[in-house]
C-alpha positions in Angstrom: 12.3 2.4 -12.0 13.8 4.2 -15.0 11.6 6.5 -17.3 11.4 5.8 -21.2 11.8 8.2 -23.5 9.5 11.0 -23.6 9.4 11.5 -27.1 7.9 8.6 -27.5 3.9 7.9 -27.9 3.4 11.4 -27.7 -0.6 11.0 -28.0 -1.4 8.7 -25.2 -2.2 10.4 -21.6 -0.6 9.7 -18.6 -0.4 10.9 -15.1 0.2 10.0 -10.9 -2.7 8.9 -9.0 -2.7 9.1 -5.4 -5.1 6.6 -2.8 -5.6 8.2 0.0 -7.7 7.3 3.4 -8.2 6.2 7.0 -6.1 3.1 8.0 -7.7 -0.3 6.4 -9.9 1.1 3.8 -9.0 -1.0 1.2 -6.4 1.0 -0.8 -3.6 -1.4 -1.1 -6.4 -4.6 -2.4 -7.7 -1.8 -4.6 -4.5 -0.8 -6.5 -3.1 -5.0 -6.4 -6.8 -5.4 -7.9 -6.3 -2.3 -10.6 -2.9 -3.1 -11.7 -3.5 -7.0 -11.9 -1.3 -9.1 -9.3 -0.4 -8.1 -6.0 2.5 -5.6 -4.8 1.5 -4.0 -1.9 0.7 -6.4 1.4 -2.8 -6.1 2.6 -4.3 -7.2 6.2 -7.5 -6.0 8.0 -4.8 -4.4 10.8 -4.0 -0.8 10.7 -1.2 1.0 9.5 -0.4 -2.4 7.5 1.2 0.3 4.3 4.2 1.9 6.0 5.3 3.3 2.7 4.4 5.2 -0.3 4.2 2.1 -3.4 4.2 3.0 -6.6 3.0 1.2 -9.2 2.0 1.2 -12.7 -0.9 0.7 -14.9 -0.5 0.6 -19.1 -2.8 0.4 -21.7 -0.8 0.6 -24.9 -4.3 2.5 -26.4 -4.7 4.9 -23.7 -1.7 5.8 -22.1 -0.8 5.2 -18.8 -1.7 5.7 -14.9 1.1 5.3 -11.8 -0.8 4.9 -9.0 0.9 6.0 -5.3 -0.6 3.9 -2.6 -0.1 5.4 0.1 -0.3 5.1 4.4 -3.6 5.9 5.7 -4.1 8.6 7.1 -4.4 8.5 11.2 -3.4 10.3 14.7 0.3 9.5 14.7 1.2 8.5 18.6 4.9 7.7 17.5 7.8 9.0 14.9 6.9 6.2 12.4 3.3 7.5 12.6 4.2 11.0 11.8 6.2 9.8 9.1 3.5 7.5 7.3 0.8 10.8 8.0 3.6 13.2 6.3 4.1 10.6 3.3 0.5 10.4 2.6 -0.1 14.2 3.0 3.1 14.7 0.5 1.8 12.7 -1.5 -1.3 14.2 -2.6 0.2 18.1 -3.8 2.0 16.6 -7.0 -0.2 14.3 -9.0 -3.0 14.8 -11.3 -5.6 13.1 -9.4 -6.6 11.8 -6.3 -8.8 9.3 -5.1 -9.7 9.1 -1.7 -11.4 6.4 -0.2 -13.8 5.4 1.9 -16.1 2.6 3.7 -20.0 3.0 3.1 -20.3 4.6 5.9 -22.6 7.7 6.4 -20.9 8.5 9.5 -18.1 11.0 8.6 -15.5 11.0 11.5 -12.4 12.9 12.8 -10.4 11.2 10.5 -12.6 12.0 7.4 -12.5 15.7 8.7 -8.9 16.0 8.6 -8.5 14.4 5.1 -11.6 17.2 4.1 -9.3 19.9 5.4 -6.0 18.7 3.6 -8.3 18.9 -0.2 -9.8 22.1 0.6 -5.8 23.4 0.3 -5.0 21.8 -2.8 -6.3 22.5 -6.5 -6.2 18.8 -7.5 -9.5 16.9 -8.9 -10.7 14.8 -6.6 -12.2 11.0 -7.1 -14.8 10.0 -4.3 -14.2 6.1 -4.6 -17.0 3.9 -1.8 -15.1 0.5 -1.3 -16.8 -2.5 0.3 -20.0 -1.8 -1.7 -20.4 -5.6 -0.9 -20.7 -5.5 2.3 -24.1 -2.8 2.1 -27.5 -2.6 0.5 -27.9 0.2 -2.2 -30.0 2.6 -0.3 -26.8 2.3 2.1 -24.8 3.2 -1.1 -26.9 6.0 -2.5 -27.6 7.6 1.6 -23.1 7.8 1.4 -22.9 9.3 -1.9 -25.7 11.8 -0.6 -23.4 12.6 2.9 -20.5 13.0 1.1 -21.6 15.3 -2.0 -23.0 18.2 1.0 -19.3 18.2 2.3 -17.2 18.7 -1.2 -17.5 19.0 -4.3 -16.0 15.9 -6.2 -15.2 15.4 -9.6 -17.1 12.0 -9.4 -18.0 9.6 -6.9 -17.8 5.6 -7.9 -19.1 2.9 -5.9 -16.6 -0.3 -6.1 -15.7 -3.5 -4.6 -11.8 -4.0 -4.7 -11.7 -7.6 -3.6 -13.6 -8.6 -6.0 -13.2 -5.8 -8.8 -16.6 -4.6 -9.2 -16.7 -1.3 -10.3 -12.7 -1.2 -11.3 -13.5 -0.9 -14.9 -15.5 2.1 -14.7 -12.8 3.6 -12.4 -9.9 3.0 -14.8 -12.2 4.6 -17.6 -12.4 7.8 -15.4 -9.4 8.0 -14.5 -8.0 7.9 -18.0 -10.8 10.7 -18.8 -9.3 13.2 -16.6 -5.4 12.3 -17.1 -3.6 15.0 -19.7 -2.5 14.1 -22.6 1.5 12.6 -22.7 4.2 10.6 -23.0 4.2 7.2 -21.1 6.8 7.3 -18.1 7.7 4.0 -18.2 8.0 1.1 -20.2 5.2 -0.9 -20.7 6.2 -3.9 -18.8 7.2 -2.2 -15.2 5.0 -2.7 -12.7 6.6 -1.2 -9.8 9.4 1.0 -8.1 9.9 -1.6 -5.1 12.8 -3.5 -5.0 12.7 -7.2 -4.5 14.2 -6.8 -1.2 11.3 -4.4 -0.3 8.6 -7.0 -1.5 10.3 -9.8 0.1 10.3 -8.4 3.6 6.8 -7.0 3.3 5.2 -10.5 2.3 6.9 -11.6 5.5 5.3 -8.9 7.4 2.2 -9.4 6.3 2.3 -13.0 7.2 3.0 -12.0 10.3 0.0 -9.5 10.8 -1.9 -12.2 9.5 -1.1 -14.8 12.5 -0.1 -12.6 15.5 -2.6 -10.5 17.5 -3.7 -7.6 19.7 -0.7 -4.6 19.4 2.2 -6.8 18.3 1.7 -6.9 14.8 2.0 -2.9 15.1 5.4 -2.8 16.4 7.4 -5.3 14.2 9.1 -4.6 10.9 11.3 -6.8 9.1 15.2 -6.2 8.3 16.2 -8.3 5.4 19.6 -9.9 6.2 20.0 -12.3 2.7 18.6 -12.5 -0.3 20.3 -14.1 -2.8 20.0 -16.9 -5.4 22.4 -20.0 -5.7 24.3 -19.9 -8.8 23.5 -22.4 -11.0 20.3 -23.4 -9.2 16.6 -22.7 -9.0 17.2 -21.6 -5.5 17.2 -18.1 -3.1 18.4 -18.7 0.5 17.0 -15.5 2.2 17.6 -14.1 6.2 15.5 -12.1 7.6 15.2 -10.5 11.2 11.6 -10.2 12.5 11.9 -6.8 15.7 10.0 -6.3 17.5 9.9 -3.7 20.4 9.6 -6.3 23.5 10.9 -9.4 25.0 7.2 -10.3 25.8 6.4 -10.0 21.9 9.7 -11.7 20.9 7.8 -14.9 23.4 4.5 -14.2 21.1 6.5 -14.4 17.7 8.5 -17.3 18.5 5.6 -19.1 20.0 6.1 -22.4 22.2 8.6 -24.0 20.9 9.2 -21.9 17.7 5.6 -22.9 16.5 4.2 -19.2 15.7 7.3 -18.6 13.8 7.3 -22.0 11.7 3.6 -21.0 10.3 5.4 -17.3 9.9 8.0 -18.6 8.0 6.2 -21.7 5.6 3.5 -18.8 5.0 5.6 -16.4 4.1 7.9 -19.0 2.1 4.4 -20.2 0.0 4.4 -16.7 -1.1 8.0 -15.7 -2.0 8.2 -18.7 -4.3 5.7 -17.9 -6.2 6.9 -14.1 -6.4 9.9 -15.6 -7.4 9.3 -19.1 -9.4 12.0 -20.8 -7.8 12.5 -22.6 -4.0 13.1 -20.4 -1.6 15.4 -21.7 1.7 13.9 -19.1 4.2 15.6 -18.7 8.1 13.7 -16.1 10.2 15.2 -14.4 13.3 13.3 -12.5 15.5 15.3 -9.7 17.9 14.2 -6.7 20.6 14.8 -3.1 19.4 12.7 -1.4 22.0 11.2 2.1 20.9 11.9 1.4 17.5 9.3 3.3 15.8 10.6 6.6 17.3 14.2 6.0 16.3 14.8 8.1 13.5 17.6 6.0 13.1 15.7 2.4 13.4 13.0 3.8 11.2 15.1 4.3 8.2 17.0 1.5 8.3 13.9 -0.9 8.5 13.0 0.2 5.2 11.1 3.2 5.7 12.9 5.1 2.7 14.1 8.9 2.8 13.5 10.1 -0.5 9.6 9.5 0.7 9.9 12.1 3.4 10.7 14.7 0.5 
């Protein structure tokens, strides 16, 4: 993602968001829902973002906002946890504002504690944002936002619905209150800093959090193998290698007689083609790396990017 010129549009503000949060609070469906079509993959599984996304937000009025979605924040039991915890930590000591948040939930847990202890170290404002305020009555609403404000002091606290965008609005509008005033970083029509590739293999893994169960969906990661486009043609042919840290779970993925893996692939095929507005010819593998999320090794070269670890 390259940055503009800085010179211009010198009265507009801008700035870096970060989301931050337990696992499956809503963060990636609340960026997809902010920025207006959807980037980052989204599942009701845990630890479904692996990476840090970035993505953009312009109004050519008022400036603009990069949002950093980030990993939620858990107890990491292996070396790809540690390494989605670190890149959501990182993540939130260089922007201008973070929003953190949460489930209407009164209850304020181990996780919420450790997130409470990373802000009290940092000298960033802070965003309180309650997702999910569907899913609650008001009083529920108002008895959070009353928890919450006797254990920090937020710069604001907005009640929103990301699936549906309730409540969005008014965030943007805050958000662009707070931001300083500068340049734009990027051009007005980038979106994100993911690479097709990237995009690609993460529709395919969500399809596959979406049909597989239990603990197999958390040990899988996708290797793309091809991606290219005929020439001449409205066509991609893309390979890609589903792994998986067990023979047992290769049995699961594959299904009986390579059903599970058919509704993987004409899922995930539904979805590439419209990313890309062309067929797509898709061929999934699926092979055992066993212990691949504590291979350092394995880790990076699924896709789980270095210069995130900085």
């Amino acid at each position: 993602m390259e940055k503009r010129d800085s010179m211009k549009n010198p009265v507009t503000k801008s700035g870096f968001v970060a989301m931050i949060g337990r696992p499956n609070v809503g963060k990636s469906t609340l960026m997809n829902q902010l920025i207006g079509q959807k980037i980052a993959i989204t599942s009701n599984k845990p630890q479904t973002t692996r990476n840090r996304i970035q993505t953009v937000y312009t109004d050519p009025d008022r400036g603009q906002i990069v949002f950093l979605d980030t990993p939620g924040i858990h107890q990491a039991k292996n070396k790809l946890g540690q390494y989605m915890v670190g890149v959501a930590e990182r993540s939130m000591k260089d922007v201008d504002l973070i929003l953190w948040l949460i489930e209407p939930d009164t209850r304020v847990g181990g996780g919420d504690r450790h997130i409470l202890k990373e802000l009290e170290q940092i000298q960033i404002p802070v965003f309180l944002v309650i997702n999910k305020i569907d899913m609650v009555k008001k009083e529920k609403i108002l008895a959070v936002i009353d928890t919450y404000r006797g254990e920090y002091d937020f710069d604001e606290i907005l009640p929103v619905c990301a699936r549906s965008g309730d409540g969005c609005k008014d965030l943007i509008e805050s958000i662009f209150s707070r931001l300083p005033q500068g340049p734009m970083f990027y051009d007005e029509d980038t979106v994100t800093d993911q690479p097709m590739r990237q995009i690609a293999a993460e529709i395919i893994r969500e399809k596959a959090l979406y049909a597989l169960d239990k603990e197999v969906p958390h040990g899988i990661a996708v290797a793309m193998d091809v991606m290219k486009r005929r020439p001449g043609r409205e066509l991609w042919d893309i390979e890609a290698t589903i792994i998986c840290e067990r023979e047992s779970h290769k049995g699961i993925i594959i299904g009986k007689r390579g059903a599970m893996l058919k509704r993987i692939g004409s899922d995930a095929r539904y979805e590439l083609e419209r990313m890309l507005s062309s067929k797509v010819n898709l061929r999934l593998f699926v092979k055992v790396k066993e212990n691949w999320r504590d291979s350092d090794f394995l880790i990076r070269n699924f896709g789980y990017r270095r210069e995130d670890e900085q």
